[in-house]
Gaussian input, Z-matrix of N, CA and C with variables (Angstrom, degrees):
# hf/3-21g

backbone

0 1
 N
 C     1     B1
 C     2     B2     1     A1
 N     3     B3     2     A2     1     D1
 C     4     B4     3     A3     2     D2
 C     5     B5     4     A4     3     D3
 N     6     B6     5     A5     4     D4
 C     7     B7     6     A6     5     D5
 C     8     B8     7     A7     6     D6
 N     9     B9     8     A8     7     D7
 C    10    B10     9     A9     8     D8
 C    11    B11    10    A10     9     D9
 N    12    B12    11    A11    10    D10
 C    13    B13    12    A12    11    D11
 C    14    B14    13    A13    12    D12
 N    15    B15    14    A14    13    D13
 C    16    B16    15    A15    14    D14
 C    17    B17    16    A16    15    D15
 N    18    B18    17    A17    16    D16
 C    19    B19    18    A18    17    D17
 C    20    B20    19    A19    18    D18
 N    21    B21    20    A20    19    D19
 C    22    B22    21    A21    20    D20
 C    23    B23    22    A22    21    D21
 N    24    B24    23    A23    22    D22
 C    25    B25    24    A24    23    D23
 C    26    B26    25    A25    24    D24
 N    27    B27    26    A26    25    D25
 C    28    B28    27    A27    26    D26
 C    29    B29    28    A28    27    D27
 N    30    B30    29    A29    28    D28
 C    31    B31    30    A30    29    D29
 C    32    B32    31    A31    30    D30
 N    33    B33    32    A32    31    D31
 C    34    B34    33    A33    32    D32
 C    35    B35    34    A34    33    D33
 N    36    B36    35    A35    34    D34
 C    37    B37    36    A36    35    D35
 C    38    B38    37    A37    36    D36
 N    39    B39    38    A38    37    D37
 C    40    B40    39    A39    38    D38
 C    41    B41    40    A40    39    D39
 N    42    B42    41    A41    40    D40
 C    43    B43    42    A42    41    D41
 C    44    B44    43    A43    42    D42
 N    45    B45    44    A44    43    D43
 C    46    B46    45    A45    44    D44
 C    47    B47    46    A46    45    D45
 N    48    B48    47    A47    46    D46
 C    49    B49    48    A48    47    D47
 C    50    B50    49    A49    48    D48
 N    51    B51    50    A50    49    D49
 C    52    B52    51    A51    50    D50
 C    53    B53    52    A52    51    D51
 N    54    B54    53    A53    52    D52
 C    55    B55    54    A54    53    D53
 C    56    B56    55    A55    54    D54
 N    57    B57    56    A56    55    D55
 C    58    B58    57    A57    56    D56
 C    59    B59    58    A58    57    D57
 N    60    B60    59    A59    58    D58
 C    61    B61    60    A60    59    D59
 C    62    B62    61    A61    60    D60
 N    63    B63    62    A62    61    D61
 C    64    B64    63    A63    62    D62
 C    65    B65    64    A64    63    D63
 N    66    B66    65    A65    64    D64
 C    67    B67    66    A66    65    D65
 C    68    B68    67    A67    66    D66
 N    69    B69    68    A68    67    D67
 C    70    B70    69    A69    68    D68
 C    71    B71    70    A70    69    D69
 N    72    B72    71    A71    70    D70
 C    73    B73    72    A72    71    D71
 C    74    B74    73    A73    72    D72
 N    75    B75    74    A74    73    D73
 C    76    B76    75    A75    74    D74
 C    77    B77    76    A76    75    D75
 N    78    B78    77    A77    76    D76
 C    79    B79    78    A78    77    D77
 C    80    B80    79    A79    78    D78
 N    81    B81    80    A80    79    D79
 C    82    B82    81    A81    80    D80
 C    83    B83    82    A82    81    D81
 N    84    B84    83    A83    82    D82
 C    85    B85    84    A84    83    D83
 C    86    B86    85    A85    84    D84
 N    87    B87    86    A86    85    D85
 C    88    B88    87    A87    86    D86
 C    89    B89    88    A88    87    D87
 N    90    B90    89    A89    88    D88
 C    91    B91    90    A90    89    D89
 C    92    B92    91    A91    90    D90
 N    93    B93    92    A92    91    D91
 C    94    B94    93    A93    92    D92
 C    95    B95    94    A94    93    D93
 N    96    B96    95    A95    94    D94
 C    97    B97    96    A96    95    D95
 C    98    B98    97    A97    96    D96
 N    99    B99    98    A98    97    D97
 C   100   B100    99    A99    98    D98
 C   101   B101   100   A100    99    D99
 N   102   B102   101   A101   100   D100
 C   103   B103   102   A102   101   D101
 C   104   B104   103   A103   102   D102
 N   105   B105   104   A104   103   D103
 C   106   B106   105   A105   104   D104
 C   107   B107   106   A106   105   D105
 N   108   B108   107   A107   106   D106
 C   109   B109   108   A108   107   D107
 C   110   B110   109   A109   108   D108
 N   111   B111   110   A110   109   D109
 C   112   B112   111   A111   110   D110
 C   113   B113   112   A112   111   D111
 N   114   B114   113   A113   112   D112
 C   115   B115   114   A114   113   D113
 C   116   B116   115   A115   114   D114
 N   117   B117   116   A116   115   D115
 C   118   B118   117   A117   116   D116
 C   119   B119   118   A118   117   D117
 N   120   B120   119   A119   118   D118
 C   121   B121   120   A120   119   D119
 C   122   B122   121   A121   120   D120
 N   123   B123   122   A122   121   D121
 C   124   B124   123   A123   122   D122
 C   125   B125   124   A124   123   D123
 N   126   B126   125   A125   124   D124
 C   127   B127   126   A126   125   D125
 C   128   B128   127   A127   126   D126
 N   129   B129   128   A128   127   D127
 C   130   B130   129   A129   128   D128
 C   131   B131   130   A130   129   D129
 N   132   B132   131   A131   130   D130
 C   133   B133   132   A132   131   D131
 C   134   B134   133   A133   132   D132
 N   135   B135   134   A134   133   D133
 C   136   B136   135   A135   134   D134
 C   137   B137   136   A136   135   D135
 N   138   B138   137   A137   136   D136
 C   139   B139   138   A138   137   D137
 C   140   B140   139   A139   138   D138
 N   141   B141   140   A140   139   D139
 C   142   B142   141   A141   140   D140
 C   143   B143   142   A142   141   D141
 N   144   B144   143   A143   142   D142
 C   145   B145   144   A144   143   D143
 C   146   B146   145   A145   144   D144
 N   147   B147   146   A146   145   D145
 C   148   B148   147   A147   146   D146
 C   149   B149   148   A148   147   D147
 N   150   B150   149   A149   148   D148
 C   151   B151   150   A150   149   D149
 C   152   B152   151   A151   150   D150
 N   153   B153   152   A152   151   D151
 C   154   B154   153   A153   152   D152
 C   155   B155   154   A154   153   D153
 N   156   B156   155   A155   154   D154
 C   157   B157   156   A156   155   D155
 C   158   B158   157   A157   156   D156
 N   159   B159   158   A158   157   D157
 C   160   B160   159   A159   158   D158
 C   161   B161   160   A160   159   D159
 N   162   B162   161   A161   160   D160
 C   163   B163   162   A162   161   D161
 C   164   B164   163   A163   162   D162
 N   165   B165   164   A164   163   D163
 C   166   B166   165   A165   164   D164
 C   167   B167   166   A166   165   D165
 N   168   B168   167   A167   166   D166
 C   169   B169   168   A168   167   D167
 C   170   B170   169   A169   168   D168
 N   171   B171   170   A170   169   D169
 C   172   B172   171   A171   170   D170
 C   173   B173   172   A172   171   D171
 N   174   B174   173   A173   172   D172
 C   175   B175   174   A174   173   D173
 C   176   B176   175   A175   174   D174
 N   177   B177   176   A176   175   D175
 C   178   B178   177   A177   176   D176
 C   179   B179   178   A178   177   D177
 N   180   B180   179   A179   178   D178
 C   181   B181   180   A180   179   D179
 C   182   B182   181   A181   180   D180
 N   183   B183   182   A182   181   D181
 C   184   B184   183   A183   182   D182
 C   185   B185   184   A184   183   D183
 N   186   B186   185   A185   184   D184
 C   187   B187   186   A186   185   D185
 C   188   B188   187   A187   186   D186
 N   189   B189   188   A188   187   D187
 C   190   B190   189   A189   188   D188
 C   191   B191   190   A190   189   D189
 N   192   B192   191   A191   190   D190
 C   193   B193   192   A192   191   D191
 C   194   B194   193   A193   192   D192
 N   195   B195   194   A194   193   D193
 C   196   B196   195   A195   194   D194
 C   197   B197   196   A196   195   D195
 N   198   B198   197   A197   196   D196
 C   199   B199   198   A198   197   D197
 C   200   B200   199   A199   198   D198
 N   201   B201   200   A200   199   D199
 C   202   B202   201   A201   200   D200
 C   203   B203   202   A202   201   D201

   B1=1.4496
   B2=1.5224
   B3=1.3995
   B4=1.6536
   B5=1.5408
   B6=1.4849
   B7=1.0918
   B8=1.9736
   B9=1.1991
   B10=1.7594
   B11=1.6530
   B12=1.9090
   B13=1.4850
   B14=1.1088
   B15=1.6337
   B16=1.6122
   B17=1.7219
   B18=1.6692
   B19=1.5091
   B20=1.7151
   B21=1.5334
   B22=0.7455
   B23=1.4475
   B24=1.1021
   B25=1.7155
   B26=1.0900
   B27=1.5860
   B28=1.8336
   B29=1.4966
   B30=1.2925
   B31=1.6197
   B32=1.6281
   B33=1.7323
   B34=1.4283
   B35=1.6657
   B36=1.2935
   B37=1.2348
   B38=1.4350
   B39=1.2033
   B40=1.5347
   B41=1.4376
   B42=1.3865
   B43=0.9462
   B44=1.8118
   B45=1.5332
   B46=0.9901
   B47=1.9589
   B48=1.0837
   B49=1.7301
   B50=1.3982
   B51=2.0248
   B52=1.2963
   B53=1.1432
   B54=1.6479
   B55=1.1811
   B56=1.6403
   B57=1.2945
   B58=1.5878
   B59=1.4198
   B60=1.7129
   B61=1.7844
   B62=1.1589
   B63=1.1115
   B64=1.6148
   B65=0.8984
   B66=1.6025
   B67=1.5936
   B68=1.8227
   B69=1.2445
   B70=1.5739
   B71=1.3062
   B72=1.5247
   B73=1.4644
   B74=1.7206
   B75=1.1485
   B76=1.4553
   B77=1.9313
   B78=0.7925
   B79=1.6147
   B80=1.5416
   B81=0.9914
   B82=2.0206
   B83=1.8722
   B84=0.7871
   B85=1.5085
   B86=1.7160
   B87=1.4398
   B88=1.2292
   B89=1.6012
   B90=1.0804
   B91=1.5776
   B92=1.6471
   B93=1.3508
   B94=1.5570
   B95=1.7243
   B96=1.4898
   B97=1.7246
   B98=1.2766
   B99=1.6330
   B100=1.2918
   B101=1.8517
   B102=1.4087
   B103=1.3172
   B104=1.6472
   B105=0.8843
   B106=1.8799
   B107=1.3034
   B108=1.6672
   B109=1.6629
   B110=1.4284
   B111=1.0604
   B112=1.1433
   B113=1.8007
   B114=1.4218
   B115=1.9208
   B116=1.1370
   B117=1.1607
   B118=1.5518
   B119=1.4677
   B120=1.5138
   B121=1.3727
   B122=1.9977
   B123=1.5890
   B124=1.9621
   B125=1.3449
   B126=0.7627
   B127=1.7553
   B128=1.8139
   B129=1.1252
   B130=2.0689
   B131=1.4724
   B132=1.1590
   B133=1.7165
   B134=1.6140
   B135=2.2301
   B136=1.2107
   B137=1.2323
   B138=1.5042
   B139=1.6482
   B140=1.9257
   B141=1.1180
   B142=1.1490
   B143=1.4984
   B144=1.8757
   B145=1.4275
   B146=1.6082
   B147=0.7969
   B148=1.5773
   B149=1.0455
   B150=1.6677
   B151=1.5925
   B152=1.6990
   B153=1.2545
   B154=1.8220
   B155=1.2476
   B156=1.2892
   B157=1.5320
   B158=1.3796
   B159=1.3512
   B160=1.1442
   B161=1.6853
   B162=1.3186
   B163=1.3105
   B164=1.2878
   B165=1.6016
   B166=0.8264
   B167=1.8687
   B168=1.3933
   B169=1.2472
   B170=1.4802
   B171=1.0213
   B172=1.3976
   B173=1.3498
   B174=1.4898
   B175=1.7732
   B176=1.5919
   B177=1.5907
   B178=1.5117
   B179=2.0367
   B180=1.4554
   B181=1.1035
   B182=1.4273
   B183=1.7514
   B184=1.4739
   B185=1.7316
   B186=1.1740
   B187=1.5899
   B188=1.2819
   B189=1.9152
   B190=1.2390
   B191=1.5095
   B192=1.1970
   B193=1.7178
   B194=1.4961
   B195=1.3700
   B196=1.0902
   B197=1.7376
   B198=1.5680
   B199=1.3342
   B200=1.3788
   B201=1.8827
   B202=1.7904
   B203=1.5493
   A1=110.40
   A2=101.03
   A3=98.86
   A4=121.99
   A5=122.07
   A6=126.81
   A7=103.39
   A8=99.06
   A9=95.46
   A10=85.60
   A11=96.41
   A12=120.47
   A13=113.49
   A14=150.76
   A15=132.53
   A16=98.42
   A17=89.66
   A18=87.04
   A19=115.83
   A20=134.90
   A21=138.61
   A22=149.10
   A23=151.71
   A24=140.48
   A25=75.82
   A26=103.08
   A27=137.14
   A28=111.03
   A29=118.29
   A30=105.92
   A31=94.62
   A32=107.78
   A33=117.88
   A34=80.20
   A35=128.96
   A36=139.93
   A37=139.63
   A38=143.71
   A39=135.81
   A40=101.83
   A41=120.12
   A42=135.70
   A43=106.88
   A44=118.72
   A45=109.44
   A46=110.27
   A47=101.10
   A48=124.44
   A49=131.20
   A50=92.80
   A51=112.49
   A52=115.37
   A53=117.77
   A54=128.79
   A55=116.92
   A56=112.12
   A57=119.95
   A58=93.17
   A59=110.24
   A60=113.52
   A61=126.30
   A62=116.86
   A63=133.48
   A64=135.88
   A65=122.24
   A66=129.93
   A67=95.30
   A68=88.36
   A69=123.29
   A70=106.44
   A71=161.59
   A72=147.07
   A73=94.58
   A74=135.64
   A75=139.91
   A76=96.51
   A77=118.64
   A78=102.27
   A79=137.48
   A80=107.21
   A81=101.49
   A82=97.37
   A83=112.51
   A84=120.64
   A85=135.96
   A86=100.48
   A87=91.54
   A88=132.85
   A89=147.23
   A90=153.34
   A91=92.71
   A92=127.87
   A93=142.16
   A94=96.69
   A95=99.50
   A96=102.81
   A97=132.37
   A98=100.45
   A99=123.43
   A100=86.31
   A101=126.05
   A102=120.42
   A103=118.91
   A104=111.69
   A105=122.39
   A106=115.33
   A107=109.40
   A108=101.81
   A109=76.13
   A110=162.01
   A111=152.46
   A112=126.73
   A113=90.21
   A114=90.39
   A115=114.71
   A116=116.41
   A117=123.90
   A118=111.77
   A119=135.11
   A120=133.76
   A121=113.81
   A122=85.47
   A123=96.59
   A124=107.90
   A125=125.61
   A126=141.52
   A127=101.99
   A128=89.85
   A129=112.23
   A130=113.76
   A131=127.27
   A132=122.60
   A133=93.61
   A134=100.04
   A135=96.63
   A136=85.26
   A137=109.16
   A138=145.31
   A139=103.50
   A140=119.57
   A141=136.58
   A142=131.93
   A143=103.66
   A144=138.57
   A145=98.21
   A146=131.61
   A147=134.60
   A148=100.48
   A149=130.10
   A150=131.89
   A151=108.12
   A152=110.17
   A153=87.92
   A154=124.36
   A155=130.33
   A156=134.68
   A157=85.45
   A158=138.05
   A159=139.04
   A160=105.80
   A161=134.00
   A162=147.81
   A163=107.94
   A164=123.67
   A165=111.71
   A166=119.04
   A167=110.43
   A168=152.34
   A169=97.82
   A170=129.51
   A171=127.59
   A172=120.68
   A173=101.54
   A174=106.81
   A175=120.06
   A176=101.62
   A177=80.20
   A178=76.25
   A179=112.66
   A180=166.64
   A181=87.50
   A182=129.57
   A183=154.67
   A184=84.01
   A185=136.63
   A186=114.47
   A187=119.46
   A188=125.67
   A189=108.48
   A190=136.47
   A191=99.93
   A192=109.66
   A193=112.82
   A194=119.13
   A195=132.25
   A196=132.17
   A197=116.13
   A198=107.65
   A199=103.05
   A200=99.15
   A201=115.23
   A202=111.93
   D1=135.74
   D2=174.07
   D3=-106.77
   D4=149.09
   D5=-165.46
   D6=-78.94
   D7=140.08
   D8=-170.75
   D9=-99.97
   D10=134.32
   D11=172.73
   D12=-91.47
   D13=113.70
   D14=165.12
   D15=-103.87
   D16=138.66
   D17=163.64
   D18=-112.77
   D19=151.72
   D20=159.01
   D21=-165.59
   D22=150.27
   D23=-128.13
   D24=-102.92
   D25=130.51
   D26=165.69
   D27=-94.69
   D28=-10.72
   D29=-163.76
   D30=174.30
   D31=142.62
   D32=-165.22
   D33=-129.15
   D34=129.60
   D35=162.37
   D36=-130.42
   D37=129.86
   D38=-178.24
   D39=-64.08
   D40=118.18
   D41=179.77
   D42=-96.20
   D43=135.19
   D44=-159.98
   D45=-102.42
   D46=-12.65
   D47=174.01
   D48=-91.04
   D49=-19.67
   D50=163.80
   D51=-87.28
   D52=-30.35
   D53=-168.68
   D54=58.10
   D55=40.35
   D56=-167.10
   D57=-177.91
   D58=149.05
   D59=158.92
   D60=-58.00
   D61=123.74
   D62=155.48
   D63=-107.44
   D64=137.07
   D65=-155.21
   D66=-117.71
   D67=116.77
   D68=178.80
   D69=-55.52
   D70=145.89
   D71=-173.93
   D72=-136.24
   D73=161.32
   D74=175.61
   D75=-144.46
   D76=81.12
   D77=146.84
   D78=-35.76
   D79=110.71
   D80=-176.91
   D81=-102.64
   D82=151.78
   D83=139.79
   D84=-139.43
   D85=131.02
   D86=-158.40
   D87=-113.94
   D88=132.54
   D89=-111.04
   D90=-72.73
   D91=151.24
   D92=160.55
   D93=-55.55
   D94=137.07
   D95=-179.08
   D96=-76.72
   D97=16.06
   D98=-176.73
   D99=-73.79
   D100=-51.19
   D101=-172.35
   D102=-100.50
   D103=81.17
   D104=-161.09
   D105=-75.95
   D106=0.99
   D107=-174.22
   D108=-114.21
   D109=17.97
   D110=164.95
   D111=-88.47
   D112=125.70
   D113=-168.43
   D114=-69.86
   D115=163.03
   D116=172.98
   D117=-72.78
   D118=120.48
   D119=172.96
   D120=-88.06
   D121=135.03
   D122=159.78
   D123=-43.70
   D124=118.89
   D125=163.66
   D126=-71.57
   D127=-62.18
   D128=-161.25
   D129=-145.34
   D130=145.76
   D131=144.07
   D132=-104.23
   D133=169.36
   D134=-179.13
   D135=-177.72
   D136=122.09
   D137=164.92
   D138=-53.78
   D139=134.21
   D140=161.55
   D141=-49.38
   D142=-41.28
   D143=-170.91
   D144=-123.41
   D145=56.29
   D146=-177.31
   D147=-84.01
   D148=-60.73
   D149=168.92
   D150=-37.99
   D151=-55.04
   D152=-176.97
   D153=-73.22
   D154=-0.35
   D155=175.79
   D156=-84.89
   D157=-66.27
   D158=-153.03
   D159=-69.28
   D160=-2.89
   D161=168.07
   D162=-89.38
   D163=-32.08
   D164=-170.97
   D165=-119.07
   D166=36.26
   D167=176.56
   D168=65.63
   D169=44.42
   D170=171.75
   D171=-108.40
   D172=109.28
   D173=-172.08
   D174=-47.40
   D175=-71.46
   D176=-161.50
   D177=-132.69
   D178=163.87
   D179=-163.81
   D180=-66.53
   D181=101.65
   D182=169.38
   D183=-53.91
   D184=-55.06
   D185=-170.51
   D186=-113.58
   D187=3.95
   D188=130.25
   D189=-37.11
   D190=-42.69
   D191=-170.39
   D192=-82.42
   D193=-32.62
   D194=154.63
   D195=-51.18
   D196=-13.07
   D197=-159.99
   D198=-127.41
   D199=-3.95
   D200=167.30
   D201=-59.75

């Protein structure tokens, strides 16, 4: 059985490094229905503009880290 992944945007923000909005992404995946009391787990978060932080030597994402 495979675990079902949904992805979807948690949060649209002015990004200040992007200098433009960016839509925040969270991956869930969620348990085989064999186990039904079981929650769905974060897989990932994921910045929209990730390449321009990362152009512009900036590791990781001021509101990734923020929205953990």
């Amino acid at each position: 059985m495979k675990d079902l992944e949904k992805k979807e945007v948690t949060n649209e923000v002015f990004c200040e490094h992007a200098a433009q909005n960016i839509r925040l992404k969270t991956s869930y995946v969620f348990p085989p229905d064999i186990f039904p009391d079981t929650l769905p787990r974060i897989n990932k978060r994921s910045c929209s503009h990730v390449l321009d932080c990362n152009l512009m030597d900036k590791d990781s994402c001021e509101y990734l880290l923020k929205s953990q």
